[in-house]
N, C-alpha and C positions, 0 to 999 in steps of 0.2 A: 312830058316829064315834069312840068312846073305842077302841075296837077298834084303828082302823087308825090310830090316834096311837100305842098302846102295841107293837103291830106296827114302827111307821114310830123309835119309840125304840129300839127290842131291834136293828132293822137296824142303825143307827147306832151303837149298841155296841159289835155286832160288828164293824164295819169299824173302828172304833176301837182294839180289840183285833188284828185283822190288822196294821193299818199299824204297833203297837208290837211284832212279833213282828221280830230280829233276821234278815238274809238267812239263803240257805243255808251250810251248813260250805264254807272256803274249805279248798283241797287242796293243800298244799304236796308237793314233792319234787324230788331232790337236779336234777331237769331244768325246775326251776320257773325262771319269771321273774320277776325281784323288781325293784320294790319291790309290794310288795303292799301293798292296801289296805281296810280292816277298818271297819265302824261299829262304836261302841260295844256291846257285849252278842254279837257275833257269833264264832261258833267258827272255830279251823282246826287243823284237821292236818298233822300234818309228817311224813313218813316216806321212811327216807331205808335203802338198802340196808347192811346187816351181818351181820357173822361174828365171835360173841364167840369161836369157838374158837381165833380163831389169836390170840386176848390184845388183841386191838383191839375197841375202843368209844367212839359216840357221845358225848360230854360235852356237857352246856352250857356253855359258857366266858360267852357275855350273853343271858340269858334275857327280855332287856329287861323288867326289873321293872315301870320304871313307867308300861308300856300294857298289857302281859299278865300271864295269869295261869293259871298253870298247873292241868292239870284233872285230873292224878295222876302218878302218876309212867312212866316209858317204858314200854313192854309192846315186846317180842320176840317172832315170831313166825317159822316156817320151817315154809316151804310142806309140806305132807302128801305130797307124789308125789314130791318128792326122796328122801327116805329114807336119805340117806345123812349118818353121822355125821360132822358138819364140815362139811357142807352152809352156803351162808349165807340169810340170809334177811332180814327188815325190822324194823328199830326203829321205833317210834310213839309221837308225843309230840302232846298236846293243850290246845290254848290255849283261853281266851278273851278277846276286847279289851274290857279295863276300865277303861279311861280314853281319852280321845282324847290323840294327842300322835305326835313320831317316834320312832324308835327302832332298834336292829339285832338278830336275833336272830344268834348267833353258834355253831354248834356243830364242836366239833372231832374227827376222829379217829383215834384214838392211843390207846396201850397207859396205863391209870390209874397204873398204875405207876411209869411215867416221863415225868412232865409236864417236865423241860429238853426233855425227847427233843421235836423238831420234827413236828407235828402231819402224816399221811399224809394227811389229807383237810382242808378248812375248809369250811363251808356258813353262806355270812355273807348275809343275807336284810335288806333294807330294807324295815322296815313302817310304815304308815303309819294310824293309827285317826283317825275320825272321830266 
């Protein structure tokens, strides 16, 4: 009997352990529907299409502090079978939700340079953590 008590514990552990493990990464981009919504500890991705060459980029303008938290900074990337220089490619930025609460993430795109100058793109996302 001691066997399959300490068997019938280790089960229950583990399922214990699954049910605390946050969902999967949620997929943000620029064709996403928002408002999105997040449990607490759970990741997403944002990626959203660009071209630093022609002096335009992604900003955060609200990174909504106080539900996310950011998991480094942007990575750029441009596809390998383009090949051509000026080609554009994908921004990538990575959350995760550490508080519950609402909030906006807000990113703009336009030249760093010239923040009066009126932003070409805005990608304003309603989220929502649990």
């Amino acid at each position: 009997m001691p066997y399959h008590r300490a068997l019938f514990l280790l089960g229950l552990a583990l399922l214990g352990a699954c049910a605390q493990q946050p969902q999967r990464t949620v997929e943000l981009d620029a064709e996403s529907e928002c408002p999105t919504r997040l449990q607490v500890g759970q990741n997403m991705t944002l990626s959203l299409p660009s071209n630093p060459s022609t002096g335009y980029r992604w900003l955060l303008q609200n990174p909504a502090p106080e539900i996310l938290r950011a998991l480094g900074p942007e990575v750029y990337s441009s596809p390998e079978e383009a090949g051509i220089v000026g080609s554009g490619g994908i921004s990538i930025w990575r959350f995760q939700a550490k508080a519950a609460g609402e909030g906006h993430l807000i990113l703009v795109y336009q030249q760093p340079w010239a923040p009066e100058v009126r932003p070409v793109q805005t990608f304003d996302c309603s989220i929502r953590v649990k």
